[in-house]
C-alpha positions as CSV (number, residue, x, y, z in Angstrom):
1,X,8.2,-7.3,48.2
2,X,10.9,-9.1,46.1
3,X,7.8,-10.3,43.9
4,X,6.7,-6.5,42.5
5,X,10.3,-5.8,42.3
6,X,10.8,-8.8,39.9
7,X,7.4,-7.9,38.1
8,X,8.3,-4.0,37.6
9,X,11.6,-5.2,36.1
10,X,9.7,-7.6,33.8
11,X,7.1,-4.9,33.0
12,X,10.0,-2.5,32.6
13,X,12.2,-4.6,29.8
14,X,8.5,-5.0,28.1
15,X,7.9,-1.8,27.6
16,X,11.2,-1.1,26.3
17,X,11.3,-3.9,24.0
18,X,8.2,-2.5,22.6
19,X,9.1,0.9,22.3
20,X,12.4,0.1,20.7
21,X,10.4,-2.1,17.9
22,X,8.1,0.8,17.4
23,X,10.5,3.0,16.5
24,X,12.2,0.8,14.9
25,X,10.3,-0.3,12.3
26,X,8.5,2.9,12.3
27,X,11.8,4.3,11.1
28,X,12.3,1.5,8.8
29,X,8.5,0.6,7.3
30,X,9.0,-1.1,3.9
31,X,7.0,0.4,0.7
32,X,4.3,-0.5,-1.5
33,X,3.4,0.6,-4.6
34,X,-0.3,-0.2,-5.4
35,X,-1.0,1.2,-9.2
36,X,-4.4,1.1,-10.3
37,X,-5.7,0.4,-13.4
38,X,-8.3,3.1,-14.3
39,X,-9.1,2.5,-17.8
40,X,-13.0,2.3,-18.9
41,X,-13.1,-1.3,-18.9
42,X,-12.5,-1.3,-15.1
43,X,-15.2,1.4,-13.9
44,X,-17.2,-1.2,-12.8
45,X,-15.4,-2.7,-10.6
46,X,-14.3,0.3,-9.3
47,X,-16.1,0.4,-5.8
48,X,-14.5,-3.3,-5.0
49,X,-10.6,-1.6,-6.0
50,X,-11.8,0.9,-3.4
51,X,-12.4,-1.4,-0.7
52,X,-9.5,-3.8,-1.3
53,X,-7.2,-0.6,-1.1
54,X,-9.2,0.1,2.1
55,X,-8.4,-3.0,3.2
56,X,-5.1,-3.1,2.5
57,X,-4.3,-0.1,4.1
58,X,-6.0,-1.0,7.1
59,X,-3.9,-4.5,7.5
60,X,-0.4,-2.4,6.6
61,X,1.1,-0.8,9.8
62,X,4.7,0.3,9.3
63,X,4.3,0.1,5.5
64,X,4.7,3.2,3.4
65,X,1.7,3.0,0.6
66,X,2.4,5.1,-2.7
67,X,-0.4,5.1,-5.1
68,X,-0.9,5.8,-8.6
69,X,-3.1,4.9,-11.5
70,X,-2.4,3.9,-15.2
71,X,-2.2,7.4,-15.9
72,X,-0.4,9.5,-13.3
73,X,1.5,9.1,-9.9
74,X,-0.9,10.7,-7.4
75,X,1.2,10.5,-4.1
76,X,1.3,8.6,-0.6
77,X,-2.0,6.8,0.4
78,X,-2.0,8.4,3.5
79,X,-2.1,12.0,2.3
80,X,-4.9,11.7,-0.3
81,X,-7.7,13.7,0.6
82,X,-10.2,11.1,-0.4
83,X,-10.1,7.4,-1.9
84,X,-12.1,8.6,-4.7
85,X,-9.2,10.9,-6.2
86,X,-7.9,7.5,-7.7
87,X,-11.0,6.7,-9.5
88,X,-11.5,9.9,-10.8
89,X,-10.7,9.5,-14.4
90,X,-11.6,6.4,-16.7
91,X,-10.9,6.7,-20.4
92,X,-8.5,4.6,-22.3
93,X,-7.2,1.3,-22.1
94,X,-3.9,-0.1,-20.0
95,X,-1.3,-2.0,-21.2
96,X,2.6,-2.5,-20.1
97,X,3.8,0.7,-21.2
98,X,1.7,2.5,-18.3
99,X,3.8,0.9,-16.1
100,X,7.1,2.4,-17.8
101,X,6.7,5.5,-15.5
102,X,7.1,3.4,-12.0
103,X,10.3,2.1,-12.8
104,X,12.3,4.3,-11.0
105,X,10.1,4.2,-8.0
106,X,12.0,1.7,-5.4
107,X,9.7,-0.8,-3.4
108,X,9.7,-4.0,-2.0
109,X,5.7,-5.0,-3.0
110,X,4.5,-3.6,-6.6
111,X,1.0,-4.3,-6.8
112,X,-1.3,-4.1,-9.4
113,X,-5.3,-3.7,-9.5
114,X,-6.5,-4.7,-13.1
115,X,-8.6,-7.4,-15.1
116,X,-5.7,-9.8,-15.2
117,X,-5.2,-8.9,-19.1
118,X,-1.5,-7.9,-18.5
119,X,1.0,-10.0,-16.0
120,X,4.2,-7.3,-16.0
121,X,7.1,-8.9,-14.4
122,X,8.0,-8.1,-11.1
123,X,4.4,-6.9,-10.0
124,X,1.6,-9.0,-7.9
125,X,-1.3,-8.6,-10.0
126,X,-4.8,-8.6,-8.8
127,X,-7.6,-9.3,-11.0
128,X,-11.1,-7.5,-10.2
């Protein structure tokens, strides 16, 4: 008898432990800002952006994912209707003053998707 009492008390501080983290950094989730260059040159490569920002999102619990492209600010990842709303433009070309528009925009990660062509400080680039 003392044995499950001792193992419903262990169970017990698990369980709250765990719940209190969830919240916790449920509550507290840091932010991303994944901008994605969408300029002609990069429609190729396209389809792998897609699935690294598939990726991504699927390895980021408690994170807070805003996206938006060279052009415009489209919104939280999570309330996009479709993965294909980023791609939907490609004209132009990308260079720093794109970014110009984020500045304002408080996260701890800024990531960029791009060919490599532009290294803005402060941002991780990625090079497709």
């Amino acid at each position: 008898m003392k044995i499950i009492k001792i193992f419903s008390v262990f169970i017990l501080l698990h369980l709250s432990a765990w719940g209190a983290t969830h919240l916790y950094l449920r509550n507290n989730s840091s932010k991303i800002l994944l901008v994605v260059d969408t300029s002609y040159a990069m429609k190729p490569k396209f389809s792998a952006m897609k699935q690294w920002i598939i990726e991504l999102e699927n390895k980021s619990h408690y994170k807070k994912i805003t996206v938006g492209t060279d052009k415009a600010l489209l919104g939280a990842l999570t309330e996009l209707k479709s993965k294909e709303i980023i791609f939907r433009t490609a004209f132009g070309r990308m260079n720093s003053d794109n970014l110009n528009r984020y500045m304002g925009i408080s996260a701890q990660q800024k990531i960029l998707l791009s060919d490599g062509s532009i290294q803005p400080k402060g941002w991780e680039v990625i090079s497709f």
